[in-house]
Phi, psi and omega in degrees: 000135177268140250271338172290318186280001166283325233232359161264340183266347174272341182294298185329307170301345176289290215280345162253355154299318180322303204250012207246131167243355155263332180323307169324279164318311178322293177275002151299301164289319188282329196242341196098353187266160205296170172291329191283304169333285187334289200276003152296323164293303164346268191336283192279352172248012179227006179215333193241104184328113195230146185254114184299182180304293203256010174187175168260126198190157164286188172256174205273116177351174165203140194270302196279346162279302146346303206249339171307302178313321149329287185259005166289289198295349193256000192057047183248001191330180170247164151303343198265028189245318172323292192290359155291338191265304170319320157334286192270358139327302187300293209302334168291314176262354159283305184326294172318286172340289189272356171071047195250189175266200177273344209248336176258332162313299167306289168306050146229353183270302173291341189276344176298342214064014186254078163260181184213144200218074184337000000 
């Protein structure tokens, strides 16, 4: 798919992930992980505003971040949707802990091995 129309499909998919009041519970039961986790992923990465390299903003749709969350909710997941979810825990709750920004929050996530790889 080419990357503008990933990237009109991934706003879209922000916006009924946004507005979606189930999914948590879904992928709570499709994976085993608690429902309060789910929606702490939920939380940073599809609502709560962070300071990125050049600004304070949410992050920026993502198509393939987007359909991994898709199918953890539909239970068709991959292992790499599993390790999206580890991510961003982690990296939500280094964030939280240390009051940092996103970019040290990240490399620590990864130096930690909870990367994710689509």
């Amino acid at each position: 798919m080419d990357w503008e129309i990933e990237e009109e499909k991934a706003i879209e998919m922000y916006g009924e992930i946004r507005q979606s009041s189930c999914d948590c519970n879904a992928i709570a039961n499709n994976t085993g992980w608690k429902k309060s986790r789910v929606e702490r992923v939920k939380n940073h990465v599809f609502f709560e505003e962070h300071q990125l390299d050049d600004r304070i903003a949410r992050f920026d749709p993502d198509y393939q971040m987007a359909m991994a969350w898709k199918r953890l909710e539909k239970g068709n997941y991959k292992e790499s949707d599993i390790d999206l979810l580890n991510h961003e825990y982690f990296e939500s709750r280094f964030m939280g802990l240390y009051q940092t920004d996103y970019r040290t929050a990240h490399n620590a996530t990864v130096k930690s091995g909870r990367t994710w790889n689509p």
